[in-house]
N, C-alpha and C positions, 0 to 999 in steps of 0.2 A: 248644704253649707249652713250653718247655724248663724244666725242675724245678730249673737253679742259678737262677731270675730268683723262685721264689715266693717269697713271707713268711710264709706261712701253712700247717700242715699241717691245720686243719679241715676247710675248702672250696676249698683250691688257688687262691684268689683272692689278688691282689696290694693290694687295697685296705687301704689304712691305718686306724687303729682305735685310739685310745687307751685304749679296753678290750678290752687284750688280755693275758693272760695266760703265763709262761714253765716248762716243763717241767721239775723239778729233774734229772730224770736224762738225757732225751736234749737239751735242750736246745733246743727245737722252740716255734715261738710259735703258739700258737692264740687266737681270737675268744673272749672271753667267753663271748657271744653261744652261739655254734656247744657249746659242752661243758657250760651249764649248762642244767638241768633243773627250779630251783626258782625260787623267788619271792623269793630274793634279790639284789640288787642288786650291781656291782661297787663301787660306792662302801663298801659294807659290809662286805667284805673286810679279812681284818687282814695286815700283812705279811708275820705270821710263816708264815702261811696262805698266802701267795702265793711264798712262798721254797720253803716244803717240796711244795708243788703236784706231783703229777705226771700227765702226761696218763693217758688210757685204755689207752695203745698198751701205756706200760711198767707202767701198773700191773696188767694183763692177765701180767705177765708174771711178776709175782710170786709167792709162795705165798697162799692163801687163809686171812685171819686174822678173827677178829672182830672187832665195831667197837667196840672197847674203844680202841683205839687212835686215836685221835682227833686231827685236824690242830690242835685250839686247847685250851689247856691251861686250866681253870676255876678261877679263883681264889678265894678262901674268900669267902665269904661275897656271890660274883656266881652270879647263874644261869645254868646250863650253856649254851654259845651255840650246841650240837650241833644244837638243833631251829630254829636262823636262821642257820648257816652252814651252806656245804655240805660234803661228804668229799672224800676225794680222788677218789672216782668222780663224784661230786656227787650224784649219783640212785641210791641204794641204798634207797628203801624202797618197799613197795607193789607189785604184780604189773606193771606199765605201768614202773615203772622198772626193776624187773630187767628185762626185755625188751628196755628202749633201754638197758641196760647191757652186755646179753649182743649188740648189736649193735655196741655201741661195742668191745667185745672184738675185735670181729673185725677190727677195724681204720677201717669204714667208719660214717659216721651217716647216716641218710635225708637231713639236709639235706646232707652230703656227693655220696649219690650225686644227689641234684636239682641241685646245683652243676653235678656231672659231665656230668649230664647237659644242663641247659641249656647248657652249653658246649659241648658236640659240637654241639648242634642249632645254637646260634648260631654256629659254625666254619662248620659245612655249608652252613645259611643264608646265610652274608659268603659263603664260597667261589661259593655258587650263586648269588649276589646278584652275584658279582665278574665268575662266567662270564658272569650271565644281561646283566651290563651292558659288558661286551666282545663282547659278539652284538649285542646291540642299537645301541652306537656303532660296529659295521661295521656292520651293517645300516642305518644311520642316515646314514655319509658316504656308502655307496654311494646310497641315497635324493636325500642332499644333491646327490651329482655330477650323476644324473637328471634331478631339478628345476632343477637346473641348466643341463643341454642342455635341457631344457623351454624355460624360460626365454628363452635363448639362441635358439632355433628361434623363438618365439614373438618375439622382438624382432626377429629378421629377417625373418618374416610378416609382422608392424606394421610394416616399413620397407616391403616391398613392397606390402602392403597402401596406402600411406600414398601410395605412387609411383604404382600405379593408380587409384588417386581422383584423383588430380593431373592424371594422365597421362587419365584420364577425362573428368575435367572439362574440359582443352582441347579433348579429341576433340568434347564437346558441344556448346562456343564455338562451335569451329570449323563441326560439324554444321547448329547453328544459321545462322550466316553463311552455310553455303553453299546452305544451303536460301531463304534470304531472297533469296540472289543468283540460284539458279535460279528460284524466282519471280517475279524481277522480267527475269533474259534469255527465261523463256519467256512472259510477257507485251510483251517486245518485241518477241518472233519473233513472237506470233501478231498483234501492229499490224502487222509489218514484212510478214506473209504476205498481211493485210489489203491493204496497200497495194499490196502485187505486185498482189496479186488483183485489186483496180481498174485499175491502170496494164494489167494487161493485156487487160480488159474494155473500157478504155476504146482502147488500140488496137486494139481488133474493132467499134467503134463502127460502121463502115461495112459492116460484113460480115453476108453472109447465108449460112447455111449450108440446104442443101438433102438429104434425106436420101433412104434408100430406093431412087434409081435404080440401075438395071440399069446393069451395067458391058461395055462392049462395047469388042473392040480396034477400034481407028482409031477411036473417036467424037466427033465435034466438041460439045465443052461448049459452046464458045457459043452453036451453033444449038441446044441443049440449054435453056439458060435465056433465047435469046429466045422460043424455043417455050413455056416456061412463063409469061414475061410477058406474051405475047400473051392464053393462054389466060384467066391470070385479070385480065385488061383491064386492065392499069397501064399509066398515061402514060410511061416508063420509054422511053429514046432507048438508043440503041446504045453510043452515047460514052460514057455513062455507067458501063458497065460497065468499071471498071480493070481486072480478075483473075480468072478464073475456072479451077479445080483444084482434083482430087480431093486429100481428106489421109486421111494415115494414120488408123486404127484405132484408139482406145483400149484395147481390148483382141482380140486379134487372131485369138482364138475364135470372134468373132459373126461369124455367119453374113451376117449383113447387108452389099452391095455399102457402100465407101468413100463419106462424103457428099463434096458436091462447095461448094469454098466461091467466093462472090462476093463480090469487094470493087467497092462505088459509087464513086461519085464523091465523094460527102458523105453523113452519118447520113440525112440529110433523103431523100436518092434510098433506101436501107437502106428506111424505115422507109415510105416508099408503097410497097416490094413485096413489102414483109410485110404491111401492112394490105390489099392489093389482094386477097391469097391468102387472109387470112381471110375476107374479104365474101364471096370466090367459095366457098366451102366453107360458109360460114354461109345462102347462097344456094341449094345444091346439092338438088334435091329427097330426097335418099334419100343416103343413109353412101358406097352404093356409087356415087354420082356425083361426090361430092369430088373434087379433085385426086387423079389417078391418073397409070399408065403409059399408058394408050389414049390420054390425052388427048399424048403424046409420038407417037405413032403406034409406040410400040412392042404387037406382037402376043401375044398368049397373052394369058394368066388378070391380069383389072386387079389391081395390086397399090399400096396408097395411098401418095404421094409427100408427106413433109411436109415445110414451109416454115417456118424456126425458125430464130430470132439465134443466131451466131457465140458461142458462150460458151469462157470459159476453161477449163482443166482443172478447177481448182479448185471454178467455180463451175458446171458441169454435174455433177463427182461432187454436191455439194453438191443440183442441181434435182434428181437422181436418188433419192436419199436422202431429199428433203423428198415426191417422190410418194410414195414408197415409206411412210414414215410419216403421211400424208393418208390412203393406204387406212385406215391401223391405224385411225387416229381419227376417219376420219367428215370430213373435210375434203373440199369442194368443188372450191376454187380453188388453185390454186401457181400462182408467175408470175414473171421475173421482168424487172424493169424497173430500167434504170441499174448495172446489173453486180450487184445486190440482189436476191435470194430472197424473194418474200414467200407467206403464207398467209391464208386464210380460209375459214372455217367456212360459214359463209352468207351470200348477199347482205347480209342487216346487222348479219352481226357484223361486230368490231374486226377488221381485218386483223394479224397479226405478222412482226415482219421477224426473219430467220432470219440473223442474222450467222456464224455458224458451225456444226459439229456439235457446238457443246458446248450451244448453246441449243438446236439440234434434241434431242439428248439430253433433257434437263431439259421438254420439252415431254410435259406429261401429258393435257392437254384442252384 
């Protein structure tokens, strides 16, 4: 604070004051307040006492006189007002005021120097108050810019976020639908498989399939399969026979010579020389007299010939698979009749019909 802006030589403060008092000699304005030491009042003040006033500074400067000299003159017959006004030092009696006299001498008062000093503190204070709040608003935009890329970052995750739920959601639609629609093409494959599967059972309807013989080069099949009709005594004419040939393998590992297949004339011719085969076998005293190779007049070790319907691929993997699970469970019977797989347990149980391998699956007991 610059020393041409004060008002005041007491406490260096600028603050106005209508009790303030004026220096006769340096001409310097002080507080009341700040230079008096007694229990008198400024209103109580006389003027002539406020003309002749001088502060502490210059009256320090003076010679040291007695206090005969007196700032208010006693008129006859009023009482002296020396013990209710103050002197020009104001506090000249008693140990406590020489003391703040001989301070005020020195130029400074206690409430001066606590002036002084709450002003440095409060300077220092504003000034640290000023840095500390210039740190803290860089510190505070730099924050703001932050939160603000936050922000920003965060707005364009909720957009994409926002696109992937959407973009989600279709996929699900979608997922949905196309799940519905393979459900519903792979239950038309598996009618349409159905249907092959009959259409091609039903054109083996005349066919008999013969397994197990020996394959020999130059061998006439059909003296082959009159030789077996003979054997198991079927009315069965010669003409009757359309077709007879060996067919591929299934699987072309097994050891087993290629069956040989016959096609009749009609189911009806088919199905008396398949019944004829089973009498003769059901006939046969002993396992080893069934339908064999001996009864062909081929030599060596008899090996058993079976006589068995023309089935499709489908539905022999299928008769393969339903043995094969009749061991697991204790089943008697597999058979199948009209291009159909069936089972049974015992002569009287329920028979079940074996549409597929998804009900062979599903098949617990």
């Amino acid at each position: 604070m610059q020393a041409s802006k004060l008002k005041f030589e007491c406490c260096r403060r600028q603050q106005s004051s209508t009790e303030s008092i004026l220096c006769a000699v340096c001409k310097k304005k002080y507080h009341f307040a700040c230079v008096n030491n007694t229990d008198i009042t400024f209103s109580e003040l006389t003027e002539e006492y406020k003309v002749s006033w001088q502060c502490p500074v210059c009256q320090s400067r003076q010679p040291r006189s007695d206090n005969s000299n007196t700032p208010v003159r006693v008129s006859s017959g009023q009482e002296p007002r020396s013990s209710r006004e103050p002197s020009q030092s104001i506090n000249i009696i008693g140990k406590k005021d020489i003391f703040q006299r001989d301070k005020v001498s020195q130029g400074f008062t206690l409430e001066d120097i606590r002036s002084i000093v709450r002003e440095e503190i409060g300077t220092a204070l504003c000034n640290s108050n000023q840095k500390l709040t210039e740190k803290i608003n860089a510190n505070s935009k730099e924050l703001h810019e932050e939160l603000q890329t936050v922000r920003d970052s965060m707005h364009f995750m909720q957009q994409k976020y926002e696109e992937l739920c959407k973009e989600l959601s279709l996929k699900t639609d979608k997922i949905r639908s196309l799940d519905l629609e393979n459900k519903t093409l792979k239950q038309a494959v598996n009618d349409l498989t159905s249907r092959l599967s009959q259409q091609e059972q039903y054109s083996r309807a005349s066919n008999a399939e013969i397994q197990c013989v020996p394959e020999h080069k130059g061998e006439n099949l059909y003296t082959v399969i009159k030789q077996i009709i003979s054997t198991v005594d079927s009315n069965i004419n010669e003409k009757d026979i359309h077709l007879c040939t060996r067919i591929a393998k299934l699987h072309k590992d097994n050891p087993r010579p290629r069956s040989i297949l016959v096609r009749f004339s009609s189911p009806r011719m088919r199905d008396e020389f398949l019944a004829a085969a089973i009498t003769f076998n059901r006939k046969a005293p002993t396992i080893g007299d069934r339908l064999n190779t001996s009864h062909l007049g081929i030599a060596g070790d008899k090996k058993p010939i079976y006589v068995v319907k023309h089935l499709s691929p489908t539905i022999k993997a299928l008769h393969a698979a339903d043995r094969k699970k009749a061991k697991e469970l204790n089943y008697k019977f597999v058979w199948v009749k009209g291009g159909q797989v069936y089972m049974r347990k015992t002569p009287d149980s329920e028979y079940k019909f074996i549409r597929n391998s998804d009900v062979l699956a599903k098949l617990t007991q």
